[in-house]
N, C-alpha and C positions, 0 to 999 in steps of 0.2 A: 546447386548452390554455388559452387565452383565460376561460374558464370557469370555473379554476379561482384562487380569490385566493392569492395568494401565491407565485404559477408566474409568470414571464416569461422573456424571453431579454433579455438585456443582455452589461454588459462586468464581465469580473473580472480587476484588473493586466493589462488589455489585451486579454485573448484572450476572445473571444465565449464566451458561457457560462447554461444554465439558472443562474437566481439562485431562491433558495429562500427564503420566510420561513414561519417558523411559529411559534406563539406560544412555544416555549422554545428555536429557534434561527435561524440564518441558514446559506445552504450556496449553492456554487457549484459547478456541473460545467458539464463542455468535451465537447462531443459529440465533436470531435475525440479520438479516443483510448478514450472512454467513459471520461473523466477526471477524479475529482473534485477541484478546486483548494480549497477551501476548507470548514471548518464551525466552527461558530462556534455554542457552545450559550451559552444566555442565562447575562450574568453571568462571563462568561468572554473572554478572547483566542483568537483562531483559535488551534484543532487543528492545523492543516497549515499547513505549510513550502510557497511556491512561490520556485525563487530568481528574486532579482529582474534576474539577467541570465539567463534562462532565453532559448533560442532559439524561435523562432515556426513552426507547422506551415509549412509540410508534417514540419520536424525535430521529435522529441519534445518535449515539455513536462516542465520538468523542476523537480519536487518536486512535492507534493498523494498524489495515489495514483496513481503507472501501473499498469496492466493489464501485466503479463508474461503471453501465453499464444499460441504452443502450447508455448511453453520458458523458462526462466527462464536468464538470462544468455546463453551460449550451449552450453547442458547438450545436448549429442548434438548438434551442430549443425556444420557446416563454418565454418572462421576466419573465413571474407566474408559471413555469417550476419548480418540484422539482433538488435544486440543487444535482449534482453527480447523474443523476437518480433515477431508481425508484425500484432498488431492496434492497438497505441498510435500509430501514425501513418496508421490511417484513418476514416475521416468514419462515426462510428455514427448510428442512429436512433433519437429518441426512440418506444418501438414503445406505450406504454401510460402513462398517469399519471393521480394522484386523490389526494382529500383524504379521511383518515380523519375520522370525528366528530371523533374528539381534538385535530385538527389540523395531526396527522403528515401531509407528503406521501411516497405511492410514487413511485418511480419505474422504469421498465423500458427497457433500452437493449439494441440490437445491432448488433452490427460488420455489414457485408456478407460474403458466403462468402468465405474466405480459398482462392487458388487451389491444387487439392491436397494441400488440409488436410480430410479425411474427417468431420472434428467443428462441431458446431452451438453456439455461445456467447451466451449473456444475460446480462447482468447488472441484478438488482433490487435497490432500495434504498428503506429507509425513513428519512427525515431528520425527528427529531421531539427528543425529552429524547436521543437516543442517537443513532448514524449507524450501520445498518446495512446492510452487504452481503453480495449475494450473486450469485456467478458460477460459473454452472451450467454447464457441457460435456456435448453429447450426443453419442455416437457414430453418425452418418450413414452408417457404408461398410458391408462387408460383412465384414470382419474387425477383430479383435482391436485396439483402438489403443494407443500410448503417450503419454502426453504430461507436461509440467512446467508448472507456474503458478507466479504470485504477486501477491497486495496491494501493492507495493513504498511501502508509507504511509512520509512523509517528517514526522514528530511534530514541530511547532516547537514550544522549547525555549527559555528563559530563559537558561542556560548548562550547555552540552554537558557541558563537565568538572565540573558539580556534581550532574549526572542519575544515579540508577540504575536498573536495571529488577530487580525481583523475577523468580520463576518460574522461573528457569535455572538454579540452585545445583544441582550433580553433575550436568549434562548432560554429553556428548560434542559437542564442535563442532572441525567441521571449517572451519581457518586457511587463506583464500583470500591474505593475505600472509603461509603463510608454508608456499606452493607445498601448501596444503589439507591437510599434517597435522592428524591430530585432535589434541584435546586436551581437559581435563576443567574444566568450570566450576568455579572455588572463589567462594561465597560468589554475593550482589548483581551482576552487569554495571554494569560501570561503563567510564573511559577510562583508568584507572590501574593496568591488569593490569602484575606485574612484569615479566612474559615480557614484552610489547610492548605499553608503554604510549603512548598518545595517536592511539590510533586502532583500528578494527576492523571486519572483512569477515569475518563469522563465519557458519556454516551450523548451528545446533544442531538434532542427531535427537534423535527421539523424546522431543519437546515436549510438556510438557502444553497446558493450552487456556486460560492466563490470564495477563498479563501486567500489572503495574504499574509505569509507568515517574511516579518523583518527581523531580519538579522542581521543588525547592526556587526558585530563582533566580524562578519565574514562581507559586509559593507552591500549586501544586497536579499531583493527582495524572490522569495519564491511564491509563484504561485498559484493553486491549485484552482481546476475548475471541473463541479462534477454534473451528471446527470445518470437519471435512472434511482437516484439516493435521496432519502429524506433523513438521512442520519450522518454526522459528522463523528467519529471518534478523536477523542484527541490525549494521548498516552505519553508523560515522560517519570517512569517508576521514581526519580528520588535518588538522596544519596543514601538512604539506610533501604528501602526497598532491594533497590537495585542487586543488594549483597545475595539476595534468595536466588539468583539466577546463575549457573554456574556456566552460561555459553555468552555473559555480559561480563567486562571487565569494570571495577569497582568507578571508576572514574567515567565510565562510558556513559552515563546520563548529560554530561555537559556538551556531550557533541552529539544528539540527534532529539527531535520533537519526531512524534507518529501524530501525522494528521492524516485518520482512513478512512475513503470514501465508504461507506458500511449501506446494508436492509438490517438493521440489528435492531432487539428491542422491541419496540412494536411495530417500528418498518421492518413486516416479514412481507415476503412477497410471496404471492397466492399464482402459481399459471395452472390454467386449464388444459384440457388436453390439444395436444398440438401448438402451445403456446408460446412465446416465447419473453426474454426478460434481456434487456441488457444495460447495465452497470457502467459505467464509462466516467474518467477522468481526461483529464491534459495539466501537464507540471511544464512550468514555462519558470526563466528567471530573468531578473533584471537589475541592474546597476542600483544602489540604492547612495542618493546623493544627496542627502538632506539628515543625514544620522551621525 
């Protein structure tokens, strides 16, 4: 790794972490978890949200990207269940990495075998003008698997209540407050829904594959594009929520929207033996001049 400019391992808000430069950004990931805490494209304010009372491994890390896999939340899972499964709180290995001509770096991460979990997991990324990932699951057993994921990206945000996201107008999403009835998207996502405004745990099926979240308050546009996904998540707890979480600080809902690429709900994904899945995003951002 030594080898390559622009790779090291250092600190990022404290927790040891790949630090990344290249000529059009900067990025941090936490091998704990196969975590990315930060990216940062040139000319810009960091992408990702990590909060700053987050707790320290061995507990998860909390804002950046977690890895949700082999389940997202606790979708089919018994109540005493680690929440987001069971790889964000173990020690990955950096298995590959290099520098394009261009000056993008790869990189290739994997958790250790999860005990009694029949499926093989990597995750690749290239940090360059864009962040891209990618987490691929392979079927390892001898039978049919099931399983649920997610990106759970925590998008820092100038101000929450003046963000919206495009892409979602006439979805179906299923209301996590309010006991997962569905309901139908009118218009933009925003935090100003009349049904229940000032906050939202929202599950939307049958997603398309692009999202623009504007953020006037921080004067520009992020945005997401996924594949492998028929489910959009989109999470920002609230100001009275937010209080139940004791690794979130009380005012931290106005600086971050969770827009995650997800299989949750009834996009679970089925591979056969030998088979393989993969999940993929790209978070790009841009100048936003008309706000």
């Amino acid at each position: 790794m030594s080898s390559i400019p622009g790779l090291r391992f250092g600190e990022f808000q404290g927790f040891p972490a790949l630090l990344i430069s290249t000529p059009f950004s900067k990025a941090a990931v936490s091998l704990f978890g196969g975590h990315v805490l930060s990216f940062v494209p040139q000319g810009f304010d960091d992408v990702l949200w990590v909060s700053p009372t987050s707790k320290r491994p061995p507990d998860p890390i909390r804002g950046g990207i977690p890895i949700c896999w082999p389940y997202f939340a606790k979708q089919g899972q018994p109540p005493n269940a680690p929440q987001h499964g069971l790889v964000r709180t173990l020690q990955w290995q950096l298995t590959h990495a290099q520098q394009n001509p261009d000056g993008d770096i790869v990189l290739a991460l994997a958790p250790p075998e999860v005990p009694d979990v029949m499926m093989g997991l990597m995750l690749t990324m290239r940090i360059g003008r864009v962040l891209e990932q990618a987490l691929t699951t392979v079927n390892l057993g001898a039978e049919t698997v099931r399983f649920t994921q997610a990106l759970h990206t925590y998008f820092k945000v100038g101000d929450s209540s003046r963000v919206t996201v495009t892409g979602l107008d006439g979805l179906t999403y299923s209301d996590k407050f309010d006991d997962f009835n569905e309901h139908i998207q009118r218009g933009d996502w925003d935090l100003h829904d009349a049904r229940d405004p000032g906050r939202s745990d929202r599950i939307y099926m049958n997603a398309g594959n692009r999202f623009d979240l504007i953020d006037p308050a921080a004067h520009r546009k992020i945005t997401l594009t996924t594949s492998g996904s028929k489910t959009l998540v989109a999470w920002n707890p609230g100001e009275e929520f937010i209080k139940t979480f004791p690794d979130l600080p009380p005012e931290g809902w106005k600086h971050y929207v969770c827009l995650e690429a997800a299989n949750c709900g009834p996009d679970i994904i089925e591979l056969g033996v030998d088979d393989s899945h993969v999940l993929q995003q790209t978070i790009s951002c841009s100048a936003l001049t008309n706000h």
